[in-house]
C-alpha positions in Angstrom: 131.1 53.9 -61.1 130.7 54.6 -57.2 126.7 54.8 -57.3 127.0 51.2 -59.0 129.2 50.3 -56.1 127.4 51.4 -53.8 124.3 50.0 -55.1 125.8 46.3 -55.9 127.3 47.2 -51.6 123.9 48.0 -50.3 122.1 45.2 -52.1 124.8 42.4 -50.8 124.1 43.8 -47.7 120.8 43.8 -47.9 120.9 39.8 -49.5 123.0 39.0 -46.0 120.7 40.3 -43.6 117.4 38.7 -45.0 119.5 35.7 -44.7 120.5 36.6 -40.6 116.9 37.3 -40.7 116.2 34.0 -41.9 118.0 32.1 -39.6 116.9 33.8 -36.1 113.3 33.3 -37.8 113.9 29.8 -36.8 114.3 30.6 -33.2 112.5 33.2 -32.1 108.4 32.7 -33.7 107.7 36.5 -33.8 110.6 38.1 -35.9 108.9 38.7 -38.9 105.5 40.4 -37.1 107.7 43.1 -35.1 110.2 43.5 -38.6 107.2 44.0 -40.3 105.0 45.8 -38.1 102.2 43.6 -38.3 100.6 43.4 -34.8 97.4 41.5 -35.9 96.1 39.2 -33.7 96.6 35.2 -35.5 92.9 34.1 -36.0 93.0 29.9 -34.9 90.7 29.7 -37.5 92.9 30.7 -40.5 94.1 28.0 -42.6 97.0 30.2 -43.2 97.2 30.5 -39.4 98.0 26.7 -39.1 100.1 26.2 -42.2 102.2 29.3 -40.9 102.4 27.7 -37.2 103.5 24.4 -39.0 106.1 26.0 -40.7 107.4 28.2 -37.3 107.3 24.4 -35.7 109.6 22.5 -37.8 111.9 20.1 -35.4 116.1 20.9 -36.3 117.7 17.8 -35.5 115.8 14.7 -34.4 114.7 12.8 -37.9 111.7 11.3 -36.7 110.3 14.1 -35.5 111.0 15.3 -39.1 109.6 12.9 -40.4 106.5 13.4 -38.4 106.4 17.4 -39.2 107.0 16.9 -42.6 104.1 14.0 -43.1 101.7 16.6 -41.3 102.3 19.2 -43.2 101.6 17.6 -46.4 98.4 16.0 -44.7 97.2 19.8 -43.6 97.8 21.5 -46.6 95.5 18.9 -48.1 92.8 19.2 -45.5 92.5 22.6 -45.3 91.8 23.3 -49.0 88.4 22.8 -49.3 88.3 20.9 -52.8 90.7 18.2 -51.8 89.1 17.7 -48.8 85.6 17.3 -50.2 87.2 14.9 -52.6 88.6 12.8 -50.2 84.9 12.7 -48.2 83.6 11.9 -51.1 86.0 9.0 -51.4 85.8 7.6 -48.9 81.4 8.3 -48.6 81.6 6.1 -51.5 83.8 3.5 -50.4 81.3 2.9 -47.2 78.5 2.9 -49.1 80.0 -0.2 -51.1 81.2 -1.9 -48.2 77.8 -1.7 -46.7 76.2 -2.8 -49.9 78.4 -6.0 -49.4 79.1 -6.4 -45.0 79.0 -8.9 -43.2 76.5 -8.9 -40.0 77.9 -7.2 -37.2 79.3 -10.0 -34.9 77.8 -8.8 -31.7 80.9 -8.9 -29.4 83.7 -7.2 -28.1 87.2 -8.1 -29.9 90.6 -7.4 -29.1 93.4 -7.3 -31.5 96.7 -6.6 -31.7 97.0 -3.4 -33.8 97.7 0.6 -35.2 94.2 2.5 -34.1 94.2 2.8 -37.8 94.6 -0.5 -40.0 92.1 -1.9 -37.3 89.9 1.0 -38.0 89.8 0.5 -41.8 89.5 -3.1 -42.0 86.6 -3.6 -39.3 84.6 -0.4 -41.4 85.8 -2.7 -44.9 84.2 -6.0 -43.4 81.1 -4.7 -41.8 80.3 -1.7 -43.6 79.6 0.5 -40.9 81.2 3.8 -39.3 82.9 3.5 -36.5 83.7 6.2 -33.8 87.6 5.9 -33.4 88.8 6.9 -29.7 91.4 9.6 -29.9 93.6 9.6 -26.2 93.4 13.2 -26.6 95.4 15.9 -25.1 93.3 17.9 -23.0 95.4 20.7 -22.9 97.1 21.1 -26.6 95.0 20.5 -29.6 96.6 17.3 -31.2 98.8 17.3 -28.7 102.4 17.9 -30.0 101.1 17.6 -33.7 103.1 21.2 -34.7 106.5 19.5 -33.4 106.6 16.4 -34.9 104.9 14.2 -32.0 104.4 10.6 -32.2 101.7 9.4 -30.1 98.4 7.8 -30.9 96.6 11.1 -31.2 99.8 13.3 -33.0 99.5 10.2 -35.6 96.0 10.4 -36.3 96.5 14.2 -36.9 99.2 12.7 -39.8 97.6 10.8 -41.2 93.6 11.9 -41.2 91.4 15.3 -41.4 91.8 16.0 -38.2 93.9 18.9 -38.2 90.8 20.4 -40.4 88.8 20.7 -37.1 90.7 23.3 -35.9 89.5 25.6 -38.2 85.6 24.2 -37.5 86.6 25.1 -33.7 88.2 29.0 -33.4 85.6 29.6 -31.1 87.2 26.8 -28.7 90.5 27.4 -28.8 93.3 29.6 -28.7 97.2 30.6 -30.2 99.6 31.5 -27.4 102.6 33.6 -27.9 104.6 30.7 -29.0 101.9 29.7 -31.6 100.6 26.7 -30.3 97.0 25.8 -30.2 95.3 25.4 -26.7 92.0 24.3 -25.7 90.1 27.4 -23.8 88.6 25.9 -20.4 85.1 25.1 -21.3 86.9 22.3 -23.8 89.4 21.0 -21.9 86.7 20.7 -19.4 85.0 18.6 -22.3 87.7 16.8 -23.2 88.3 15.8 -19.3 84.5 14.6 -19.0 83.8 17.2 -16.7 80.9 18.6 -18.8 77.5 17.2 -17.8 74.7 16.6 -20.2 72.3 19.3 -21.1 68.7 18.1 -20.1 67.7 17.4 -24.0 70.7 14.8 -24.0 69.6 13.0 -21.1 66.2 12.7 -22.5 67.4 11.3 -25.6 70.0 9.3 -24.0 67.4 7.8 -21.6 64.9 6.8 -24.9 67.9 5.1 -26.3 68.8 3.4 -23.3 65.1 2.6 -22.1 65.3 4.2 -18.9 65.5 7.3 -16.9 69.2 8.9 -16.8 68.9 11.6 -14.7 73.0 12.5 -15.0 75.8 11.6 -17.5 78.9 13.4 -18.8 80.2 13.6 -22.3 83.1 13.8 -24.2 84.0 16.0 -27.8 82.1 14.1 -30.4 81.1 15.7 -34.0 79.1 13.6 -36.0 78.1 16.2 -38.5 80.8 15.4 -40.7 83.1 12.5 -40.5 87.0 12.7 -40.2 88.3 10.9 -43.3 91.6 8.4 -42.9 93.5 8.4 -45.6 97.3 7.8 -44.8 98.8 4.6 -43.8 100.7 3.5 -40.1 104.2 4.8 -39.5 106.4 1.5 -40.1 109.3 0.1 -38.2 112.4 -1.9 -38.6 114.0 -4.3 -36.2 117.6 -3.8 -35.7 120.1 -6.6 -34.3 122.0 -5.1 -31.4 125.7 -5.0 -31.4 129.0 -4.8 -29.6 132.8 -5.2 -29.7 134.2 -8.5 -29.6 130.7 -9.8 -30.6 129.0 -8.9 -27.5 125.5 -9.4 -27.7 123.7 -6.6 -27.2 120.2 -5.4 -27.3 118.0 -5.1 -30.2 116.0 -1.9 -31.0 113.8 -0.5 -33.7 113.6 2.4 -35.8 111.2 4.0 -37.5 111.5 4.1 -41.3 111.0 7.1 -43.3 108.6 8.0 -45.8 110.3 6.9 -48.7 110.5 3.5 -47.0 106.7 3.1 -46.9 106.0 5.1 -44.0 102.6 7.0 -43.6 101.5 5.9 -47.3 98.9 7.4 -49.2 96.0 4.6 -49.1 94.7 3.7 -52.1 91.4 5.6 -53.5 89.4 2.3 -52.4 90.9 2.0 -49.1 90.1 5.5 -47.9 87.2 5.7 -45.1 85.6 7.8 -42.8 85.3 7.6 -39.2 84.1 9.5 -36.2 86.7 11.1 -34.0 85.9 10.3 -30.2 88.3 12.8 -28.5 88.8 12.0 -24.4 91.8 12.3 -22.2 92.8 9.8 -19.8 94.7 10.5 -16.1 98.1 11.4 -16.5 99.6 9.7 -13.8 103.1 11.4 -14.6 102.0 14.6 -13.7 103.8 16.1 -10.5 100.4 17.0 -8.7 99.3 13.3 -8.3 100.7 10.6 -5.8 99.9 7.3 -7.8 100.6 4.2 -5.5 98.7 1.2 -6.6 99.5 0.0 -2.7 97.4 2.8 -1.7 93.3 1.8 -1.4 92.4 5.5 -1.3 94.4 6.2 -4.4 93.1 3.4 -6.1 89.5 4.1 -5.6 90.2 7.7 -6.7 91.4 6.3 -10.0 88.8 3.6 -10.9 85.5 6.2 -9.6 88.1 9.3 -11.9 88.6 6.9 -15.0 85.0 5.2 -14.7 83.9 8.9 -15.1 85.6 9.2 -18.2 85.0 5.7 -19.8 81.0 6.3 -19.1 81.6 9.5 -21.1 83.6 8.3 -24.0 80.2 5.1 -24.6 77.3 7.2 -23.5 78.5 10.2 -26.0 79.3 7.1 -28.9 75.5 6.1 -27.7 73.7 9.7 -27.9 75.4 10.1 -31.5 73.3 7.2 -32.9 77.0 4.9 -33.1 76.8 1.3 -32.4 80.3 0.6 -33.6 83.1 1.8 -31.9 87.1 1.1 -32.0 88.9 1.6 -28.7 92.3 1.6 -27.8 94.6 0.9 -24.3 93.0 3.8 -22.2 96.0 5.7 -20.7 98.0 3.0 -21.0 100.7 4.3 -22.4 103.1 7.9 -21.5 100.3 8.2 -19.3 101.4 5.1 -17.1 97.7 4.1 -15.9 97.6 0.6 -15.0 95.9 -1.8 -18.0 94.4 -4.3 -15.8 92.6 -1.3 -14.1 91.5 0.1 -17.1 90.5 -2.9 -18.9 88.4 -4.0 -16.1 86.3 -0.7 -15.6 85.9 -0.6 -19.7 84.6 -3.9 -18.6 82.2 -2.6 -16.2 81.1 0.3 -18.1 80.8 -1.6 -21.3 78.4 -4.5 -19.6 75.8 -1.8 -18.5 75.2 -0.8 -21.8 76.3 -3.7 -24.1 72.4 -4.2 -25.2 73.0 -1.2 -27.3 76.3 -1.9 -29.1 76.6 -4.4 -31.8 80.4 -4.2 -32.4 83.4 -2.7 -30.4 87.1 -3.4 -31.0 89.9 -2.4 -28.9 93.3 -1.9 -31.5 96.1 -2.3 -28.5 99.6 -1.0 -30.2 102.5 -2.2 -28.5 105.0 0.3 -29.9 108.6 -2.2 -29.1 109.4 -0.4 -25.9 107.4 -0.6 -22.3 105.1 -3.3 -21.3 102.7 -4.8 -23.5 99.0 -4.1 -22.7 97.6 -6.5 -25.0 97.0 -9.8 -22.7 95.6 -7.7 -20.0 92.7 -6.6 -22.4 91.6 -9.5 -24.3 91.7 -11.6 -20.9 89.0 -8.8 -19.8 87.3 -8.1 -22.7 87.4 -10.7 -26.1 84.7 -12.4 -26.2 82.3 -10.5 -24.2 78.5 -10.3 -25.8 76.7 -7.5 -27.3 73.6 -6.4 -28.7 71.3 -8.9 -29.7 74.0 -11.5 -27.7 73.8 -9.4 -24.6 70.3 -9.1 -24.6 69.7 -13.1 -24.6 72.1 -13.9 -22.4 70.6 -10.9 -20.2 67.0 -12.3 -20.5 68.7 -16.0 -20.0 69.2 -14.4 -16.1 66.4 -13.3 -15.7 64.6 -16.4 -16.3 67.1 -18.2 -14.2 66.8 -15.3 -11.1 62.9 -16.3 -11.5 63.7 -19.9 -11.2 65.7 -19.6 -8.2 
């Protein structure tokens, strides 16, 4: 009778501490190493690594952020495994090959739309049957930025909703676990990221045959063309919501984002998956402490346009040395970032005319997300319309002739 007691005692006990255990597990990311002993060093490049880092990550109380953890985790587990990942390549391999079988000629011009990075992405690939490199505002610092929190900016959505969070595991050598168990860029890649890494001499070379002239210096930005990223979860969706007060106040109208089972982040279709080319560069954050930005400042401002030229030269000349003549861009910096759209939208002007011969199609997706100012009229005033390839080239030699004339 007691040494059942005692038993049925030590095993309740036992029952309420794995649950204590449990519990602090959610605040404190290390419990379970030091309880168990286990004082290996996480690899970055274990898929249990990440999954396990996911799971440490999960937000407590704000729902989209939930939302957003939950939708990535789903999204990793089936990226990491390597059969449901090759299937969804294959996928979406196939679906480009019928869309090129069927495209429509390149239009030879930049176009600005209105637009998640995403749906603009998969219908421009649909219509002209060619992969595009897809600009991911990248973190320079954090790999997918906030992706193990629940973040919802451009690049934490791509994470959600593509293969992206597969790369990790294709970059261990490049990056890093803290002691809080989030993934860092070691410097050489941040350095990447920033456009601070100069060409290597092979590069040049073959940037210069494409271009048809000597480059003697250029900078890149990360671009892996070995194996497309594959896109195969639909936008986060919103709903408006009528604002109001007591005694029929107006007040202000909002949004919110809808969850999952409301259609949010949707499994496309198998004949709507496709592939695309991740183009990962970080713009100026302008909200960091160590930088004065005053847009009544001239030395300021040249600091910024020569700083974000740098970086916009980058992001085309690595599309360019890849063997991409399709690219979808998006509102620079724009954004948390607080650069200044008609900045940026001119110098992607500027960068873009100097090598427009040797693009045939680039399309900026500008998302205005319901809150801040809307940086969609400042780009297409700059940029729709504005000739490439074949266009370029005529109305390029159409100068010439008239600089002759003159």
């Amino acid at each position: 009778m007691y040494s059942r007691l005692g038993h049925r005692m030590v095993n309740r006990r036992l029952y309420q501490v794995r649950r204590n255990y449990s519990f602090w597990n959610k605040f404190t990311n290390s419990f379970w190493h030091r309880l168990s002993g286990e004082n290996k060093t996480p690899k970055p490049d274990d898929p249990n690594t990440l999954i396990k880092a996911l799971h440490e990550h999960e937000p407590w109380f704000d729902q989209e952020k939930r939302t957003h953890h939950k939708v990535q985790e789903e999204t990793t587990v089936s990226v990491v495994d390597a059969v449901k990942f090759q299937a969804l390549l294959s996928r979406a391999t196939q679906n480009l090959a019928l869309w090129n079988h069927d495209k429509q000629p390149s239009p030879h011009q930049i176009e600005v739309f209105r637009g998640d990075w995403g749906e603009v992405a998969q219908r421009e690939t649909r219509k002209y049957g060619e992969i595009y490199a897809v600009l991911n505002m990248a973190n320079a610092y954090f790999v997918g930025g906030a992706f193990l929190d629940g973040g919802g900016a451009q690049e934490e959505n791509m994470f959600a909703r593509t293969s992206c969070s597969n790369h990790i595991l294709a970059e261990g050598s490049h990056i890093y676990l803290d002691k809080n168990n989030v993934y860092r860029y070691k410097p050489e890649m941040t350095d990447l990221i920033n456009a601070k890494t100069r060409m290597t001499p092979d590069e040049l070379a073959r940037l210069s045959a494409i271009c048809g002239k000597i480059i003697d210096h250029a900078y890149k930005v990360h671009m892996d063309t070995q194996e497309p990223e594959v896109c195969f979860r639909g936008p986060e969706l919103f709903a408006n919501i009528q604002g109001s007060g007591f005694f029929d106040e107006p007040k202000s109208s909002g949004r919110i984002a809808l969850s999952v089972k409301d259609g949010s982040f949707a499994y496309l279709s198998d004949s709507e998956i496709f592939p695309f080319h991740e183009l990962r560069s970080a713009a100026i954050d302008l909200t960091d402490t160590d930088i004065e930005a005053d847009w009544n400042d001239r030395e300021f401002v040249e600091w910024f346009k020569k700083e974000t030229k740098r970086r916009i030269d980058a992001q085309l000349d690595t599309v360019l040395l890849n063997g991409i003549r399709h690219a979808v861009l998006c509102a620079f910096g724009c954004g948390a970032f607080k650069n200044r759209a008609e900045e940026v939208a001119g110098i992607y002007r500027e960068s873009i005319e100097e090598r427009a011969v040797h693009f045939e199609h680039i399309v900026f997706a500008i998302y205005h997300p319901g809150y801040g100012r809307d940086n969609f009229p400042a780009f297409e005033k700059e940029l729709h319309g504005l000739p490439l390839g074949a266009k370029a080239r005529l109305n390029l030699e159409k100068s010439i002739r008239l600089g002759f004339k003159e």
